[in-house]
C-alpha positions as CSV (number, residue, x, y, z in Angstrom):
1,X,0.0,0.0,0.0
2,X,2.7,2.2,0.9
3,X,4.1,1.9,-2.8
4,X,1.2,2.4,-4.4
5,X,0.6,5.6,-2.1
6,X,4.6,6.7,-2.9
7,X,3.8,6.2,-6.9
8,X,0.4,8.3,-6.8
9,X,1.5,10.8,-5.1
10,X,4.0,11.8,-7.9
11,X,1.1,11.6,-10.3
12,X,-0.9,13.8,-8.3
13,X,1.7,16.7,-8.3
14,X,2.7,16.5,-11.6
15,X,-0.3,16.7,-12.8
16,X,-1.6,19.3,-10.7
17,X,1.4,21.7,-12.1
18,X,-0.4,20.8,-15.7
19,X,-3.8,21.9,-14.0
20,X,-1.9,25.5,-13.0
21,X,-0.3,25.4,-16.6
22,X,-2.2,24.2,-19.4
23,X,-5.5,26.5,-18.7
24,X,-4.0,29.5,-17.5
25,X,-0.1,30.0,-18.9
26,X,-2.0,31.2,-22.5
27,X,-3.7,33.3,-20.0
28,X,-0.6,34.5,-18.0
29,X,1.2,35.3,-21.6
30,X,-2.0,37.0,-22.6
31,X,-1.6,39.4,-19.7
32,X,1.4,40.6,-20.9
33,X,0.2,41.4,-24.1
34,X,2.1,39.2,-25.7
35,X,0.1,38.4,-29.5
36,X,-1.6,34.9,-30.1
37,X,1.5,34.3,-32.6
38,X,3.7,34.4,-29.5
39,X,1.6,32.8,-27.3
40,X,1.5,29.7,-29.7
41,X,5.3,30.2,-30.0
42,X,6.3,30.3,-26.3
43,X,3.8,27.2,-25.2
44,X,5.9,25.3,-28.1
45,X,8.8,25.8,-26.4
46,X,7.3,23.3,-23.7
47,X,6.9,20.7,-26.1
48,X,10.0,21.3,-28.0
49,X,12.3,19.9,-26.1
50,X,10.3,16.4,-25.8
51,X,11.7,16.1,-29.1
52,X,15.4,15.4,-28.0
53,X,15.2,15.5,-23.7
54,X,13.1,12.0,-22.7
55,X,15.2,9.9,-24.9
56,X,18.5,11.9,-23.6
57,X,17.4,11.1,-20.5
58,X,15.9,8.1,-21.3
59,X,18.9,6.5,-22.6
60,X,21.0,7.3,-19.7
61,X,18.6,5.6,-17.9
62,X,18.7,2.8,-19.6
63,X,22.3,2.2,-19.4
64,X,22.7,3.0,-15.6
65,X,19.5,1.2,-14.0
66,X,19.2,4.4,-12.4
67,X,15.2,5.4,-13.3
68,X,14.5,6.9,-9.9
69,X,17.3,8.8,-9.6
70,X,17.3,10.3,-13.1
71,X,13.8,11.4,-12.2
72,X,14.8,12.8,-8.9
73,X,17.7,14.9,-10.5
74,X,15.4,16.5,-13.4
75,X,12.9,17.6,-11.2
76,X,14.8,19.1,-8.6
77,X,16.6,21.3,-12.2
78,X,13.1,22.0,-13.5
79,X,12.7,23.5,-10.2
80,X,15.7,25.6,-10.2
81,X,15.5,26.7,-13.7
82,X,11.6,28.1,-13.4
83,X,12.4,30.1,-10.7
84,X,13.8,33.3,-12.6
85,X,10.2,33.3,-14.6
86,X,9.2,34.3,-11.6
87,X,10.5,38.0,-12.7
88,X,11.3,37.6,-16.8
89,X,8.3,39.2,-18.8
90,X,10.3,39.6,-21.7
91,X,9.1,37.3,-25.1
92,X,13.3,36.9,-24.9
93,X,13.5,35.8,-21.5
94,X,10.4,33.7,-21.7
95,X,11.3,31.6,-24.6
96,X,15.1,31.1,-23.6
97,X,14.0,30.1,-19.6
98,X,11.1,28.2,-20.9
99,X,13.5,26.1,-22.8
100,X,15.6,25.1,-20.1
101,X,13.2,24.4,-17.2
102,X,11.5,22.4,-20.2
103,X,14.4,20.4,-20.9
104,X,14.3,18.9,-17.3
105,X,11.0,19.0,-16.5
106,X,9.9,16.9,-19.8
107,X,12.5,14.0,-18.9
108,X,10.8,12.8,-15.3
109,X,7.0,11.5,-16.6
110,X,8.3,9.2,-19.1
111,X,11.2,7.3,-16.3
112,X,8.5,7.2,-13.9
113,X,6.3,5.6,-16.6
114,X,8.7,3.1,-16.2
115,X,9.4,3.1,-12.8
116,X,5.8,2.8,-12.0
117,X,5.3,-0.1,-15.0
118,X,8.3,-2.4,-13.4
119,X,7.0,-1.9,-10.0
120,X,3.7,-3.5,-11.4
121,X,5.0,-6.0,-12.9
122,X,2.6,-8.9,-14.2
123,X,0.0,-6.5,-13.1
124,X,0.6,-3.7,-15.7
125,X,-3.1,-3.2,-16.4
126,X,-3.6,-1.6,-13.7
127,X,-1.6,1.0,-14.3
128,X,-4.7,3.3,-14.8
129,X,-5.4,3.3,-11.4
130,X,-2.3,4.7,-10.0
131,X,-2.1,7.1,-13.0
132,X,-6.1,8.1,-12.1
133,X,-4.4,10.0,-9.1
134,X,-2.7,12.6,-11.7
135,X,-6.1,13.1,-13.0
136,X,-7.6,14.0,-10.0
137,X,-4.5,15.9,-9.1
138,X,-5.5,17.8,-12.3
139,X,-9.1,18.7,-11.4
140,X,-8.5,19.4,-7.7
141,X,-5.8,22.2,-8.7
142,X,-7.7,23.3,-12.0
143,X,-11.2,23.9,-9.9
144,X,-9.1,26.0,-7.3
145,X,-6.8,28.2,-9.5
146,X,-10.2,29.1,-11.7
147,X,-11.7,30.1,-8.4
148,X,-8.7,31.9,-7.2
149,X,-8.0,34.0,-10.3
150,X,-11.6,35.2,-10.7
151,X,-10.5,37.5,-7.7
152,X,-6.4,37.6,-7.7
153,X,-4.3,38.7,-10.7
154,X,-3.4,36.1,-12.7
155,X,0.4,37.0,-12.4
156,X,0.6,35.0,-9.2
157,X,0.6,32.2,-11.1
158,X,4.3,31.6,-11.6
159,X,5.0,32.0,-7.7
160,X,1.3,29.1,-7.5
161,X,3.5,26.7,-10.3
162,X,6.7,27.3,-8.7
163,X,5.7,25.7,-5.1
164,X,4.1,22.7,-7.3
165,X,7.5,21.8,-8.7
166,X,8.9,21.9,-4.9
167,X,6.2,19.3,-3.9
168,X,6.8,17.4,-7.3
169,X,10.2,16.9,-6.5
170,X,9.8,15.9,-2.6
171,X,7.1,13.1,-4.0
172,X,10.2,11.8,-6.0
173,X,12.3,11.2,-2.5
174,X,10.0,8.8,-1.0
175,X,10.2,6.7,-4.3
176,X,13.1,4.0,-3.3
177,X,15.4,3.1,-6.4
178,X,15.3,-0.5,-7.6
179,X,18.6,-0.6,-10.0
180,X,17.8,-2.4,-13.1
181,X,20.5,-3.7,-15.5
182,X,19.0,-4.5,-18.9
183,X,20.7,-6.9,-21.1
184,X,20.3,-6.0,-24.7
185,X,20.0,-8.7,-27.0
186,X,17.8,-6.5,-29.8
187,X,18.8,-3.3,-31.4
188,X,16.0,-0.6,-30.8
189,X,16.1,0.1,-34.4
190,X,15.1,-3.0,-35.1
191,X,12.2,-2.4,-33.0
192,X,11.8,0.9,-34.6
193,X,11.6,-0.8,-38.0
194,X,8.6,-2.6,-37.4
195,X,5.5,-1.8,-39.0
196,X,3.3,-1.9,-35.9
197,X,5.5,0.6,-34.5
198,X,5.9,3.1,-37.1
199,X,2.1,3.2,-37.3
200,X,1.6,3.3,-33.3
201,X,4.2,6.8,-33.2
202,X,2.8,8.5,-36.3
203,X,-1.2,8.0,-34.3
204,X,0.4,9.8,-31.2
205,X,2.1,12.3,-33.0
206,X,-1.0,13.0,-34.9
207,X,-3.5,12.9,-32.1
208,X,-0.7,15.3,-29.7
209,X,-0.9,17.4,-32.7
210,X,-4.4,17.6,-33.2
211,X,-5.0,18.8,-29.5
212,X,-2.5,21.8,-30.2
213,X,-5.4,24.0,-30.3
214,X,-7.0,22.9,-27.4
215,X,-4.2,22.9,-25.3
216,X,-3.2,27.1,-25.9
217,X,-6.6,29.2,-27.0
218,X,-9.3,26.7,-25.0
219,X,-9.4,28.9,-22.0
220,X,-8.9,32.4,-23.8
221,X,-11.5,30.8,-26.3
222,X,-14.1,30.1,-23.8
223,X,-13.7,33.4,-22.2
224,X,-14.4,35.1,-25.8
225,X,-17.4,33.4,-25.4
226,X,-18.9,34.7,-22.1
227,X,-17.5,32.1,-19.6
228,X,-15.7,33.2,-16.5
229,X,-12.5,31.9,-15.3
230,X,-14.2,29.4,-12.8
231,X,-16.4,28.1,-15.3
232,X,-13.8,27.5,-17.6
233,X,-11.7,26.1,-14.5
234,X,-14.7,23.5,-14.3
235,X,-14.9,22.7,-17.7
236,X,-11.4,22.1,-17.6
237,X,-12.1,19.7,-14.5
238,X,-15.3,17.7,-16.2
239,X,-12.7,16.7,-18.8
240,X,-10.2,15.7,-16.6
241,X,-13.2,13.8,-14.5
242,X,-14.4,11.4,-17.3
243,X,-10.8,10.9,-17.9
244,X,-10.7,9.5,-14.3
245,X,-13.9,7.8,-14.7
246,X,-12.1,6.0,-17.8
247,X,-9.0,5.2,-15.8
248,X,-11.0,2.8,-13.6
249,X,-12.3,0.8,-15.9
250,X,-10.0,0.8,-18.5
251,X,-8.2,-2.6,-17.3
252,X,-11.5,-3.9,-18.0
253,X,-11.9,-3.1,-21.4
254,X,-8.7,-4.2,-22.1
255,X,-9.9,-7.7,-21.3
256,X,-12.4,-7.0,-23.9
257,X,-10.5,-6.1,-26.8
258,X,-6.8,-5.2,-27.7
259,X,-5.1,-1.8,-26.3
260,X,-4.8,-1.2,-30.4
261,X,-8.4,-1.3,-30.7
262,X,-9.0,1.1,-28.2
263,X,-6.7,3.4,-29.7
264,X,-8.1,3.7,-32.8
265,X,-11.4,4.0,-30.7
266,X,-9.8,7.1,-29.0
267,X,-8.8,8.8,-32.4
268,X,-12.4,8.2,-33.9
269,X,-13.7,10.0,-30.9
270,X,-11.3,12.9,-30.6
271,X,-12.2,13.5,-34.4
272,X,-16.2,14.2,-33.5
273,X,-14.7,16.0,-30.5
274,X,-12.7,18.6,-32.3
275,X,-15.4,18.9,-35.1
276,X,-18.3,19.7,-32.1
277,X,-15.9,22.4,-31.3
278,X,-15.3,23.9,-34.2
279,X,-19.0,24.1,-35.0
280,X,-21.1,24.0,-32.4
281,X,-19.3,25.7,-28.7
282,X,-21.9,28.0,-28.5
283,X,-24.6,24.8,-27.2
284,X,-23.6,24.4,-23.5
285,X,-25.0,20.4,-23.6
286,X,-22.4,19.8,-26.2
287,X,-19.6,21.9,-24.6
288,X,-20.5,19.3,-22.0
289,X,-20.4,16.3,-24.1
290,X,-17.1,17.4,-25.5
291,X,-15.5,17.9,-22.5
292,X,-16.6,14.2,-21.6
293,X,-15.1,12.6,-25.0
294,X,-11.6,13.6,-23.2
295,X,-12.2,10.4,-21.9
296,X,-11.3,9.0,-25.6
297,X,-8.9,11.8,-26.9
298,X,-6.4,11.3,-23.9
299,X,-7.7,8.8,-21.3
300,X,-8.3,6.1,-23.4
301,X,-5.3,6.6,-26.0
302,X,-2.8,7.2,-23.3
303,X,-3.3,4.0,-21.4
304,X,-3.3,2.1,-25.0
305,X,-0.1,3.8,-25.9
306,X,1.6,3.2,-22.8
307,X,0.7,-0.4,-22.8
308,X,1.5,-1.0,-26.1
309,X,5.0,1.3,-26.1
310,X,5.5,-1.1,-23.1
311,X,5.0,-4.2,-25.0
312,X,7.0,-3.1,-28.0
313,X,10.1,-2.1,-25.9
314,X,10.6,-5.4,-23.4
315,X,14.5,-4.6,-23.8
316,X,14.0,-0.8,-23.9
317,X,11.9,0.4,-21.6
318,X,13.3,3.7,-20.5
319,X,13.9,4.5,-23.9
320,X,10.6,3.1,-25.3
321,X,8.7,5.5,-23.0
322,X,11.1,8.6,-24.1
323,X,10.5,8.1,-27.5
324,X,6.6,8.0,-27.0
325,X,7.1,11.3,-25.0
326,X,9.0,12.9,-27.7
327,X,6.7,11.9,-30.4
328,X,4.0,12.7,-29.1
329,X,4.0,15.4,-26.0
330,X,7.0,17.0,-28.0
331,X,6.9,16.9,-31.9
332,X,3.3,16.4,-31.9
333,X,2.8,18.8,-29.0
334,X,4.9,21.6,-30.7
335,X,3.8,21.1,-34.2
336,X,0.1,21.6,-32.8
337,X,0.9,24.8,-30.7
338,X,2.5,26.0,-33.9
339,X,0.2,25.6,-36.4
340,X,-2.6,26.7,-33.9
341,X,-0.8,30.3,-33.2
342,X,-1.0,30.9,-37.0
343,X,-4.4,29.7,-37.8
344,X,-5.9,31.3,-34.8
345,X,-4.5,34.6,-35.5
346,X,-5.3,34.6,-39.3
347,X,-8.5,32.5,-39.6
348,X,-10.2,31.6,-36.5
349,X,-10.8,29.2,-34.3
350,X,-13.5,27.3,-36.5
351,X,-11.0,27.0,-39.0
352,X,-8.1,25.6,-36.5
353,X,-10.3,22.9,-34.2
354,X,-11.5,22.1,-37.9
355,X,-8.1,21.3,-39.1
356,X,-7.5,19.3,-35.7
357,X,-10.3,17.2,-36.2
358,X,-8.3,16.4,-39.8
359,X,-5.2,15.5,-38.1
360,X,-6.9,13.3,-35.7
361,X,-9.1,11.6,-38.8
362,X,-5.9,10.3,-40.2
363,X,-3.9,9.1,-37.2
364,X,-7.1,6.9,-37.0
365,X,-6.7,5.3,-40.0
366,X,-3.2,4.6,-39.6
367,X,-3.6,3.1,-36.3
368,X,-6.5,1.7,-37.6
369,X,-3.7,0.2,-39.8
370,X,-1.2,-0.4,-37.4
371,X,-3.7,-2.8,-35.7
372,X,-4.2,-4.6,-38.2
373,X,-0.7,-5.7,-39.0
374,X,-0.3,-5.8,-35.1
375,X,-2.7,-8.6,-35.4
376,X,-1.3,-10.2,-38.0
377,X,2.3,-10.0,-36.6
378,X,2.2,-9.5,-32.9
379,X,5.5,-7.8,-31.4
């Protein structure tokens, strides 16, 4: 009990500092008048270094058995290297400090992924309901900081993510290291080469990317349209919720059918979801009903991708989980914050949720793919 308690609690914090971030940063960097252009620019910058940090980190992981320690390292950094945003308001200062905190903080997730799959052992499905706890870390801090900035300024929130980090990286000392020496008998590029594979990273880039719009204008888009700041705190929260409510059974379903067929359930979903948004966000029931299909676009397709990157990688964990993150959360994650700054700014936000829900439509047929030869070739 005590381990499952020490592995939560990490999951809680972390993503409690993505409750504080995701909604409100756009709104932080809208304060300073910075242009939605630069806003799409400076919330790449958290994704960008996905691309090249978990497997850097991931790899000397790997090769030292050290999983716990690596994550205890890069989140005491990401701690250190926040703490000047705490007076930079400058796009220059920003960018180059969001970079670096970034760089560390974007390593831990993916070696606790691991840390928390190896402690599990034969009992991997159940993943979901250790990982629930990050959810509900999510909700609890999103619900309170909508609250709290209908009445404070919204530049406390550096100095509210700041003290997050600090508990992040206390959670990470009462996590005891279990060295693990891998022996290598596979190249990962021969794991890489696989088919299955291929089509599993190309889905998760394409569904990160698709959620690019979501993920920087949803809250400022919202408030365009009338809802105040706890509102869209809640709504924030109702998607997180069914995302829990998904975590508990998900074990189950995966008795049911394959974690494949479940992701390309997830990407068939978050397709109608972005499409409801880009049409049809002034009808409060299906604001609602969208917010509940977050349950598909990362609940379910998380849990699939982790289980499958998990089965993919036997010999290459660490670095199996990196390249997932880096895929996904980072080229996926920057491309969509990219491409979402531009469209926003020049056409709209029916135009930009409407390109989303393109994106996702073809990571589901190539996972939809990817199944298939999954099934006829199993890894």
């Amino acid at each position: 009990m005590a381990r499952y308690w020490n592995l939560s609690r990490f999951y809680f914090f972390y993503f409690a500092s993505l409750g504080a971030l995701i909604p409100f940063w756009s709104v932080y960097l809208n304060s300073l008048e910075f242009s939605p252009l630069e806003i799409g620019q400076l919330m790449a910058t958290l994704a960008v270094s996905k691309v090249v940090a978990p497997y850097l980190w991931g790899w000397l992981a790997d090769r030292s058995g050290y999983h716990v320690r690596v994550v205890q390292f890069t989140s005491l950094f990401s701690l250190l290297c926040f703490l000047p945003l705490l007076w930079f308001d400058s796009f220059t200062g920003l960018l180059a400090f969001m970079l670096l905190f970034s760089f560390f903080w974007n390593a831990s997730l993916p070696q606790f992924e691991v840390v928390t799959l190896n402690r599990l052992g034969q009992d991997s499905h159940k993943y979901s309901r250790i990982r629930l706890w990050g959810s509900l870390g999510f909700i609890l801090t999103v619900i309170l900081l909508g609250m709290v900035f209908e009445h404070a300024a919204i530049g406390w929130l550096p100095a509210i993510l700041l003290a997050i980090f600090g508990l992040i990286w206390l959670s990470t000392l009462a996590v005891s290291e279990q060295r693990q020496r891998v022996t290598e008998s596979a190249n990962i590029v021969t794991v890489l080469r696989q088919p299955a594979v291929i089509g599993l990273f190309v889905s998760c880039f394409l569904i990160q990317a698709s959620h690019g719009p979501y993920y920087t204008f949803y809250s400022l888009f919202m408030e365009d349209l009338g809802y105040s700041r706890t509102a869209v705190g809640q709504l924030w929260a109702l998607g997180v919720l069914s995302e829990v409510g998904l975590f508990l059974v998900m074990h189950h379903l995966f008795r049911l059918r394959s974690a494949g067929f479940w992701l390309v359930v997830a990407l068939a979903l978050t397709t109608l979801r972005w499409w409801l948004m880009a049409y049809f966000s002034d009808s409060l029931p299906l604001v609602l009903l969208m917010q509940c299909l977050h349950a598909a676009s990362f609940g379910m397709y998380h849990a699939a991708a982790i289980y499958l990157v998990h089965r993919y990688f036997p010999q290459h964990h660490g670095r199996g989980q990196a390249l997932y993150s880096a895929v996904s959360f980072g080229a996926g994650g920057a491309v969509g914050s990219l491409y979402a700054g531009t469209l926003w700014q020049d056409y709209g936000a029916q135009t930009t949720f409407s390109v989303a829900a393109l994106l996702a439509l073809i990571g589901m047929l190539v996972a939809w793919q990817a199944n298939r030869i999954a099934q006829r070739e199993p890894a």
